[in-house]
KOLKE-781870 format. One record per residue: residue number from 1; residue in one letter; chain; y, z, x of N, C-alpha, C in turn. Coordinates in pm, whole numbers. Layout:
# KOLKE-781870
   k r c   n.c2   n.c3   n.c1  ca.c2  ca.c3  ca.c1   c.c2   c.c3   c.c1
 NUM a A      Y      Z      X      Y      Z      X      Y      Z      X
...
***
This chain:
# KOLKE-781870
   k r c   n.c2   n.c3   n.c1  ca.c2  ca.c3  ca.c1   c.c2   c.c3   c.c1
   1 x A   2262   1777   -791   2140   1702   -769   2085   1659   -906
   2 x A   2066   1527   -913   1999   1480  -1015   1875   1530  -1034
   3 x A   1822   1549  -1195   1675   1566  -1197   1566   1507  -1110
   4 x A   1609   1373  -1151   1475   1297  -1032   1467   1300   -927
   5 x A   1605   1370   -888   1602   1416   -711   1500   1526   -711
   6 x A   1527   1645   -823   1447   1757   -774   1319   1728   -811
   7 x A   1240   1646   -859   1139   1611   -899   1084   1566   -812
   8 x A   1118   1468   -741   1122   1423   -557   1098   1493   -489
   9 x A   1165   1581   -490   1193   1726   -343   1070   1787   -394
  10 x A   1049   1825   -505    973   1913   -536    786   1819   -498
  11 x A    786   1713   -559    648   1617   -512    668   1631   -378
  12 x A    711   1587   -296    712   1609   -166    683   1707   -125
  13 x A    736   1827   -105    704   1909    -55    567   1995   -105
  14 x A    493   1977   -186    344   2004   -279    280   1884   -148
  15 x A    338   1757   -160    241   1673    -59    226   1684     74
  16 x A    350   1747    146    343   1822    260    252   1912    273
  17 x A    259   1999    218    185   2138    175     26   2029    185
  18 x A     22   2018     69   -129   1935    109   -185   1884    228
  19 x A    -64   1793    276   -139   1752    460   -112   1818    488
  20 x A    -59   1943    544    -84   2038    607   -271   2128    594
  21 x A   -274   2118    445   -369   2164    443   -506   2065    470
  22 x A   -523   1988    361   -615   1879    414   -702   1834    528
  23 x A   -654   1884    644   -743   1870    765   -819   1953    798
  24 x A   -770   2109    760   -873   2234    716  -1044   2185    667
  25 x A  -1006   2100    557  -1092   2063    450  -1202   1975    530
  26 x A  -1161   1872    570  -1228   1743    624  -1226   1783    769
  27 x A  -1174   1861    839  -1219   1883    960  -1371   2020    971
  28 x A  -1442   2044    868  -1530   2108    832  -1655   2030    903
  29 x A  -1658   1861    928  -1751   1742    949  -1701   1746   1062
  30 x A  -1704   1820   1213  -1631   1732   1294  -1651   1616   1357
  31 x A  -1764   1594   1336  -1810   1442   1386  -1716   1341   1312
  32 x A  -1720   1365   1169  -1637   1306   1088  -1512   1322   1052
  33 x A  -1440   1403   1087  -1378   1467    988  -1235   1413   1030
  34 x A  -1166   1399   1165  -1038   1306   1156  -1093   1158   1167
  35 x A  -1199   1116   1113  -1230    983   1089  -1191    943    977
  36 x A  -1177   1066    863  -1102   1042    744   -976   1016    719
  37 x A   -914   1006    848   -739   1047    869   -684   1091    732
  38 x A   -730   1258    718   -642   1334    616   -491   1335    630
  39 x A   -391   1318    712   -276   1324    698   -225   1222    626
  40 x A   -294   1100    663   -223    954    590   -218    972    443
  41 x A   -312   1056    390   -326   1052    223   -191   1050    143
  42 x A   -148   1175    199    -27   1205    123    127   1167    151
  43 x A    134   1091    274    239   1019    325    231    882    246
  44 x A    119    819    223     69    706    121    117    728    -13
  45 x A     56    811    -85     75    841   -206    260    916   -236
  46 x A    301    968   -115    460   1019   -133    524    872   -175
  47 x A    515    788    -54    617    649    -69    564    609   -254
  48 x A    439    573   -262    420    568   -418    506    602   -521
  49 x A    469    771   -516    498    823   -625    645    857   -624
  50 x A    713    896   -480    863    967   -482    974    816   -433
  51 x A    852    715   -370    997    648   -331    999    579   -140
  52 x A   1050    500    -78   1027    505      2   1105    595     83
  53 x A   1198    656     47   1283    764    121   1199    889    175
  54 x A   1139    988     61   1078   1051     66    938   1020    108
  55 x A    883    904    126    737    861    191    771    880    325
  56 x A    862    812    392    899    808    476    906    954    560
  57 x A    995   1023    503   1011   1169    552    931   1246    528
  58 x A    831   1270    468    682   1308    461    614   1258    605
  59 x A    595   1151    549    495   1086    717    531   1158    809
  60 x A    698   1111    831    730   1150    963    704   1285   1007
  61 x A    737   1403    929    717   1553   1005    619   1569    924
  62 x A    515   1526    842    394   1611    861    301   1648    991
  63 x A    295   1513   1070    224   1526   1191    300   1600   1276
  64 x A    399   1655   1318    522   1711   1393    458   1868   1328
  65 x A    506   1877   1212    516   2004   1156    361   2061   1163
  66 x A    268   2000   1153    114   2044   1189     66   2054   1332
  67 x A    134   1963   1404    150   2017   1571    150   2166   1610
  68 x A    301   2168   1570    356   2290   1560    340   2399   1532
  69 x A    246   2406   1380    255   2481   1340     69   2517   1358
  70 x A     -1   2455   1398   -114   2477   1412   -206   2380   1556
  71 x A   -105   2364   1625   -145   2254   1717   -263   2189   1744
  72 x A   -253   2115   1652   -294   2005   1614   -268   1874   1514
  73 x A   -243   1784   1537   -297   1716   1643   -163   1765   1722
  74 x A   -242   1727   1866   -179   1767   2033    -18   1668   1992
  75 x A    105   1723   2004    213   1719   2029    242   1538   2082
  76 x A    188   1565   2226    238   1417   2268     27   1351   2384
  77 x A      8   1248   2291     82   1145   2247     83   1109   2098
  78 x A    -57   1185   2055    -82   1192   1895     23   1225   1810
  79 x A     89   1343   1789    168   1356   1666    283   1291   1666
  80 x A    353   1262   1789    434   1131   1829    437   1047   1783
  81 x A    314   1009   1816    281    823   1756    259    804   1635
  82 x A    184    930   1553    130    936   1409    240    951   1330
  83 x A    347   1012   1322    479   1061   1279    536    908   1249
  84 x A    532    807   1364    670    722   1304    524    631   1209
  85 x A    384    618   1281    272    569   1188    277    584   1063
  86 x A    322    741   1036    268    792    893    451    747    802
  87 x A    535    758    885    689    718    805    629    553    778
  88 x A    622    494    852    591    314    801    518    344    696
  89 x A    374    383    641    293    444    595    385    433    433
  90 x A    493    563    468    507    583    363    614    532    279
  91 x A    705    450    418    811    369    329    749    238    272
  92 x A    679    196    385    669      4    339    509     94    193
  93 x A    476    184    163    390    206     -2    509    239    -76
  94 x A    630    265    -66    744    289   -162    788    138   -151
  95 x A    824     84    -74    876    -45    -57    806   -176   -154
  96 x A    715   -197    -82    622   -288   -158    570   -266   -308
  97 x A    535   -111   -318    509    -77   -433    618   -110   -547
  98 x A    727   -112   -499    875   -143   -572    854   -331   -609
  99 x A    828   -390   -489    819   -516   -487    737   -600   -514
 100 x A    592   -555   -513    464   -597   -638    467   -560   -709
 101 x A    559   -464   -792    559   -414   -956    566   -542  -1039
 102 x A    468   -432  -1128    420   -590  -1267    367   -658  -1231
 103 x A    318   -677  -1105    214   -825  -1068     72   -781  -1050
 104 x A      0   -856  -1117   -200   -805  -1097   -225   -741   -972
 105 x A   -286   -647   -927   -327   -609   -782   -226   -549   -721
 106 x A   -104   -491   -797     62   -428   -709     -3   -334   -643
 107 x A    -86   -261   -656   -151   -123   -595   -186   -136   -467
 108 x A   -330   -208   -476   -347   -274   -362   -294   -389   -281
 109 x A   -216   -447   -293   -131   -489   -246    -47   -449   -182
 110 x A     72   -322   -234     91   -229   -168     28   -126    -83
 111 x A    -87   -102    -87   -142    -13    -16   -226    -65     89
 112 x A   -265   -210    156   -315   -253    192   -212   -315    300
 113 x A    -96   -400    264     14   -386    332     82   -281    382
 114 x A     96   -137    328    151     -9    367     32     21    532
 115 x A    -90     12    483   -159     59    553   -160    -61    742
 116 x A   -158   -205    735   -143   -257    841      7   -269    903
 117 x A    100   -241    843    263   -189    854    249   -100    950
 118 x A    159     23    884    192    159    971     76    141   1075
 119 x A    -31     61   1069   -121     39   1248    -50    -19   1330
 120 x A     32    -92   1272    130   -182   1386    223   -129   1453
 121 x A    294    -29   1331    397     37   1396    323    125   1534
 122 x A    226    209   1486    142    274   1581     98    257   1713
 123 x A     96    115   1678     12     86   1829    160     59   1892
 124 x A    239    -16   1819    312      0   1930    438     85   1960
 125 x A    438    227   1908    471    321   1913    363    394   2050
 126 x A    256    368   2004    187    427   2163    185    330   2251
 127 x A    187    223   2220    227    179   2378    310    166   2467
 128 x A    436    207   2402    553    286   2430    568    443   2503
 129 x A    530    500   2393    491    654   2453    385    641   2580
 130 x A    275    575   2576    190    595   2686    252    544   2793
 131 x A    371    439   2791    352    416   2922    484    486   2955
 132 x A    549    584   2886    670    640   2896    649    808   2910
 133 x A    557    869   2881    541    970   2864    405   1036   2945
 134 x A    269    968   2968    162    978   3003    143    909   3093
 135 x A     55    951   3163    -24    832   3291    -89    740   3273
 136 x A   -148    721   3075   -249    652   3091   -163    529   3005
 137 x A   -232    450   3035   -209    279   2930   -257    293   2802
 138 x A   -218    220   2722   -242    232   2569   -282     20   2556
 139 x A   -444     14   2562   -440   -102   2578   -447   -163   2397
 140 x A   -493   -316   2396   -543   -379   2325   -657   -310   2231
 141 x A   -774   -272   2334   -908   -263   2295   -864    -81   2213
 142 x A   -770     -5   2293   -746    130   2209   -691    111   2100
 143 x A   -595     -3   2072   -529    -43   1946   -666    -44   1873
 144 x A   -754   -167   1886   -848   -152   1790   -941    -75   1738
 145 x A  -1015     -5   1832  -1033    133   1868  -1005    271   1768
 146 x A   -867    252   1791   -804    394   1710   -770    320   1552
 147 x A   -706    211   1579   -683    166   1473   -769    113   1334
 148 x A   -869     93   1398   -964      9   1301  -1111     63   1268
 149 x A  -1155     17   1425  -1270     68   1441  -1333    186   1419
 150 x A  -1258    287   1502  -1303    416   1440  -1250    502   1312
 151 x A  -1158    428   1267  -1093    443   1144  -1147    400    987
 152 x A  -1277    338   1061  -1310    292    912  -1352    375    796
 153 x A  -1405    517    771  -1425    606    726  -1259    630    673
 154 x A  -1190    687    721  -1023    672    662   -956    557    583
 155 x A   -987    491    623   -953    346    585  -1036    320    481
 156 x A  -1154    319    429  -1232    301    295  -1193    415    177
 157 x A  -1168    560    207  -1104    616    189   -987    616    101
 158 x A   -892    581    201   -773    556    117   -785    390     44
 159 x A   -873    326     59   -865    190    -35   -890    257   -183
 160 x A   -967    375   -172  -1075    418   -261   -979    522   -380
 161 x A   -936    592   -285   -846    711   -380   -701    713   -394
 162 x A   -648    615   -306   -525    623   -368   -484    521   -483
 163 x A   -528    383   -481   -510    304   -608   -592    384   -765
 164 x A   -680    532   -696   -701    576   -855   -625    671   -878
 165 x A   -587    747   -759   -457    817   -806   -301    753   -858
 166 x A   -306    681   -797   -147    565   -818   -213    548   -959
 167 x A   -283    471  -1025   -341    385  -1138   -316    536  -1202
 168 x A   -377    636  -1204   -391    727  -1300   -274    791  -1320
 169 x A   -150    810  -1251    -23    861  -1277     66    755  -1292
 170 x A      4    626  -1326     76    527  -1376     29    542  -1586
 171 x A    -92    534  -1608   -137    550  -1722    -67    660  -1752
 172 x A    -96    764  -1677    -46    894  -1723    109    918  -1783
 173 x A    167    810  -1727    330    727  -1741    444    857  -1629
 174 x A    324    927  -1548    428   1022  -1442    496    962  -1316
 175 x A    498    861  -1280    573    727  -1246    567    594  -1269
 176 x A    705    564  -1296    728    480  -1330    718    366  -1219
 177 x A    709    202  -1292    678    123  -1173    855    103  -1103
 178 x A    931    105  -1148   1083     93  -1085   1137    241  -1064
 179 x A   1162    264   -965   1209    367   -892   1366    386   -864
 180 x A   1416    479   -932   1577    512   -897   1588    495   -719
 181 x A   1520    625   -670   1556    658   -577   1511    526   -417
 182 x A   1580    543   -294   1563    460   -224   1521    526    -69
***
């Protein structure tokens, strides 16, 4: 294994560890507190910093592995739907982030695109699951709903802290804007 592999494995799994923990934290507000959508943080910032491989595989079993391991969020239809949400999440912020490098605004750009990538995938990942798995419909108005509307607290959020985390481990020169890994 190459260094930058274990450097990978090793960020990743610290960012796992984190969403795992993270909802502890912000679920303290419960009025508020998955309004922040703590899991997305670090599925965001994985594709960033490790790559879209590892963004990807982050997203995907953090929500699975926090089911599981603390059930919550509920198995099916949430951690289902959030899982392939949070993989888009974290490949198309490795992806794009690769592909706005060097251009004014690559951050947000990437992270702004990462972020309507993975609502899309979502919704229609549950509207799939709902009408395959559940009794109920997964309409239009729940797309916007889950996606937007009540998301806006999460969504300002990550506009907010991940381009200063990305920006600051870019200065910091602890990733680089071209990425070995894929």
């Amino acid at each position: 294994m190459k260094k930058n592999q274990i450097v990978h494995l090793s960020l990743s799994a610290m960012l796992l560890a984190i969403g795992l923990v993270l909802p502890f934290l912000t679920g303290q507000v419960p009025q508020f507190g998955s309004m922040l959508l703590p899991l997305h943080l670090p599925a965001l910032i994985c594709g960033f910093v490790c790559g879209w491989g590892w963004g990807m595989a982050v997203g995907f079993v953090l929500p699975l592995l926090r089911s599981v391991l603390f059930g919550m969020p509920p198995m099916i239809p949430t951690a289902l739907c959030m899982a392939f949400e949070m993989a888009a999440y974290g490949a198309a912020a490795g992806l794009l982030y690769r592909f706005f490098a060097g251009r004014r605004g690559h951050i947000y750009l990437s992270l702004v695109g990462a972020m309507l990538i993975g609502r899309v995938v979502w919704g229609i990942v549950s509207f799939a699951v709902y009408a395959l798995l559940t009794e109920k419909t997964f309409s239009l108005t729940a797309f916007w709903m889950g996606g937007f509307a009540n998301a806006w607290p999460g969504i300002v959020l990550q506009l907010v802290l991940v381009p200063l985390i990305v920006a600051g481990l870019e200065r910091a020169r602890l990733i680089p804007l071209k990425q070995e890994n894929a």
